[in-house]
N, C-alpha and C positions, 0 to 999 in steps of 0.2 A: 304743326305737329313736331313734337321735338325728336330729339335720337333718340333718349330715352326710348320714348311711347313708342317710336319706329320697333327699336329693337324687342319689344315685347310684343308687338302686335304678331312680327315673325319669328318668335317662339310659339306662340299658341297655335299660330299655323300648321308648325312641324310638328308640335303636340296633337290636333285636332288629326293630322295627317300619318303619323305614326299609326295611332290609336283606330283607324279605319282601317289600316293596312292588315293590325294583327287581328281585329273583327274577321274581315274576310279571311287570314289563314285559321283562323280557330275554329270556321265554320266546315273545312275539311282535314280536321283532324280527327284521326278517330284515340279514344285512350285506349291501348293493350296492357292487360296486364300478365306479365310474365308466367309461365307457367309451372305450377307445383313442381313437375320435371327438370324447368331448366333452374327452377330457384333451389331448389337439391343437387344436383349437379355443380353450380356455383359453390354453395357452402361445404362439398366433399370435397371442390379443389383447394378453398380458403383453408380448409381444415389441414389436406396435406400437406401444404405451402409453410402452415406454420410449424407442424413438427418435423417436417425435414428442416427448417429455419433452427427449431430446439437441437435438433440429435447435428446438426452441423455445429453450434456455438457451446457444445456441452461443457463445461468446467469451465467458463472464461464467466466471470463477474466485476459486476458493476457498480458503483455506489453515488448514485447521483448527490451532488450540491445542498438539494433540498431532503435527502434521505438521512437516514442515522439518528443516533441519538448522541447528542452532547452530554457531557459529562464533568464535572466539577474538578478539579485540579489541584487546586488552591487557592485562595480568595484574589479576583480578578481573571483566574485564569483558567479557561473550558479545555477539553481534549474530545473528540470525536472519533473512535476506532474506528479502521478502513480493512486491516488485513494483521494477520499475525504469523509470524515467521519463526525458524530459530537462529536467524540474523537481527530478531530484535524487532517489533512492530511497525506498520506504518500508521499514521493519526495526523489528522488536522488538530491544530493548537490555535485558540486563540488568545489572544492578549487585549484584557481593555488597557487605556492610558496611566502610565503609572506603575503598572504592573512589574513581576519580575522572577525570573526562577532562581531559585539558588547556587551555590558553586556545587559542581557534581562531576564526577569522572564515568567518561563512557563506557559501558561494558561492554557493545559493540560499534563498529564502525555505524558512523550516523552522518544520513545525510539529511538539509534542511532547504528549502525552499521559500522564502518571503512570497505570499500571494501578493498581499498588499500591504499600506500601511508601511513601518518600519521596526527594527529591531537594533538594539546595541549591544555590542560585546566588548568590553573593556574599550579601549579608544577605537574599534571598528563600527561602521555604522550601515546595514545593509536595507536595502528598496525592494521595491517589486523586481520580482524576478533575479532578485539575486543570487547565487548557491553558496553553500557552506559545508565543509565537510570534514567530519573528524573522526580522528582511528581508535580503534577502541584503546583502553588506556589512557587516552590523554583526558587532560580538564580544562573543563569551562570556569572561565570567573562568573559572575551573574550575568544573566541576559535579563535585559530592560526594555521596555515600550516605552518612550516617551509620548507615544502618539496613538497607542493603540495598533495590532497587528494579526496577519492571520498568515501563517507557516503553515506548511507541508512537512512533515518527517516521515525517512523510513530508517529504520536499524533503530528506533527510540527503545526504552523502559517504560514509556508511558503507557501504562495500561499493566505493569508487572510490578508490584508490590514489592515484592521479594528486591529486585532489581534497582527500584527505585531509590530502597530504601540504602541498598550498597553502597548508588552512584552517589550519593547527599554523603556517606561518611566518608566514600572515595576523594572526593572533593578537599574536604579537611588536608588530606595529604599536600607535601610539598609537589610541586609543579616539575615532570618531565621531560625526558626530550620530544615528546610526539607532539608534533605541530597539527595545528587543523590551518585548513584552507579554504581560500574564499573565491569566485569569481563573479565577478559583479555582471550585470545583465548586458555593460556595454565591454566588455573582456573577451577575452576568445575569439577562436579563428572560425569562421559558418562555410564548411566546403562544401558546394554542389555533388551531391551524389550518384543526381539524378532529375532528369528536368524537374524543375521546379520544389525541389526536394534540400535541403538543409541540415549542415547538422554539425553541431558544436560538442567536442568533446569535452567531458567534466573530469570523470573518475574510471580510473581502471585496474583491476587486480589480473591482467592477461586472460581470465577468464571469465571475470563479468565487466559489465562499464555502464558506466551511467550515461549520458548523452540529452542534449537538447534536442528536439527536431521543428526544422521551420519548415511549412511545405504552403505552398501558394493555392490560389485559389483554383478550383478545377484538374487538380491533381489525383493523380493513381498510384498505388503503390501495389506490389503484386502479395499474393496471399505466400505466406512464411509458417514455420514449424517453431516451436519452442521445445531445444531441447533443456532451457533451464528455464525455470520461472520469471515470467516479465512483469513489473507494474510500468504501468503510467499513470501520469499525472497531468492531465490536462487544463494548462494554463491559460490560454485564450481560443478559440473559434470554434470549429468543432471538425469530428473526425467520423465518417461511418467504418464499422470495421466488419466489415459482412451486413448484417444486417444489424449492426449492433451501433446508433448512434452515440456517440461520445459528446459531452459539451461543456465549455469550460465548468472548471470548479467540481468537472466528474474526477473519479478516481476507476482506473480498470486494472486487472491481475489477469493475464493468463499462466497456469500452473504449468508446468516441466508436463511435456508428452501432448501440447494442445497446440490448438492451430489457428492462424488469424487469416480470415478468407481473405479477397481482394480488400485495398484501403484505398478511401475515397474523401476527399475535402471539396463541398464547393464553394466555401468562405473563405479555406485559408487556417491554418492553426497554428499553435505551437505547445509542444509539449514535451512533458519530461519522459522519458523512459530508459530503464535499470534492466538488462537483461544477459542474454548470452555474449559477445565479442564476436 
């Protein structure tokens, strides 16, 4: 007899041996089924659970990865509205290879995020997770994909006609002094804030700032007030924020006067957020 044949003879053994074991517990089982009483009682609790869940998370929205409607831009190039402001919108933009926007000067402060892929701006050339940000007034030369790309904006014209149409003859004008700026994904200082907590400064008007946040896997953060409006922008892993799970490629707003219950990571995340100082 070989091993092989050994070793399957004592499989079917422990199979033959199993299968007698649950024989005999199946024979004093009895099946109950729940009753009308307690299966109402359950679904009145379900029920509570979830609009106290609603009247807790009221005005905070969410816009998942896979949600929205794309929208045409201009040939190679889609936009996807997230949230509208009167600092200017925020949108995901894509770029296929090749593509490119024209020269245009900002009417508000705008900041840009590379998902992936890349993007070029005159001799700069930025990656996944890089930032870019620029004051209103100032101008871009063209921005180009050579490879195809997908950005994050908030404070855009994208999605505002009127705006749009400004920043393209803005553009034409001569070049002045307001600089835009850039920090690339491996730039910046990451300070502990808090066990396992992260967080890199981008942008700041003393009143709002923009900020990365790295937080490790297993991580809490305690429930917060917004007294001004917060987006995020969720770049990699994912984040619960009450009961509200976040996951990359999501996009979340809480409005001025709302509130973010306990924050909870058990992957680990990283992500953009624009709020109060």
């Amino acid at each position: 007899m070989t091993m092989k044949t050994q070793a399957k003879d004592i499989t079917d053994i422990e199979n033959n041996d199993q299968s007698e074991v649950f024989g005999l517990l199946s024979e004093h089982l009895n099946v109950t089924s729940p009753s009308q009483t307690l299966l109402d009682s359950l679904g009145k609790r379900l029920e509570n659970r979830i609009q106290t869940s609603i009247a807790k998370h009221a005005g905070l929205r969410t816009v998942r990865s896979r949600e929205g409607v794309w929208l045409d831009l201009m040939p190679g190039i889609r936009y996807k509205p997230l949230w509208e402001s009167l600092q200017g919108n925020s949108v995901l933009v894509e770029f296929a290879p090749g593509s490119a926007l024209p020269l245009h000067r900002h009417s508000y402060l705008e900041e840009g995020i590379v998902l992936s892929g890349g993007l070029q701006l005159d001799d700069l050339e930025l990656t996944q997770f890089d930032y870019h940000v620029s004051p209103a007034g100032s101008r871009h030369g063209r921005i180009r994909s050579k490879q195809g790309a997908l950005a994050y904006l908030r404070g855009s014209s994208v999605g505002q006609p009127l705006s749009m149409f400004k920043e393209v003859l803005g553009g034409l004008l001569p070049k002045n002094h307001k600089e835009s700026e850039s920090i690339t994904a491996g730039e910046g200082e990451w300070i502990e804030i808090q066990t396992g907590v992260f967080q890199k400064d981008l942008w700041t008007d003393g009143t709002v700032a923009s900020r990365f946040f790295r937080l490790n896997a297993g991580t809490y953060m305690d429930r917060h007030y917004h007294p001004l409006e917060e987006e995020c922008m969720m770049l990699s892993g994912d984040i619960f924020l009450g009961d509200i799970l976040v996951q990359e490629g999501d996009y979340h707003v809480a409005p001025a006067g709302t509130e973010h219950l306990e924050m909870f990571s058990d992957t680990g995340a990283l992500l953009y957020v624009r709020g109060a100082v």
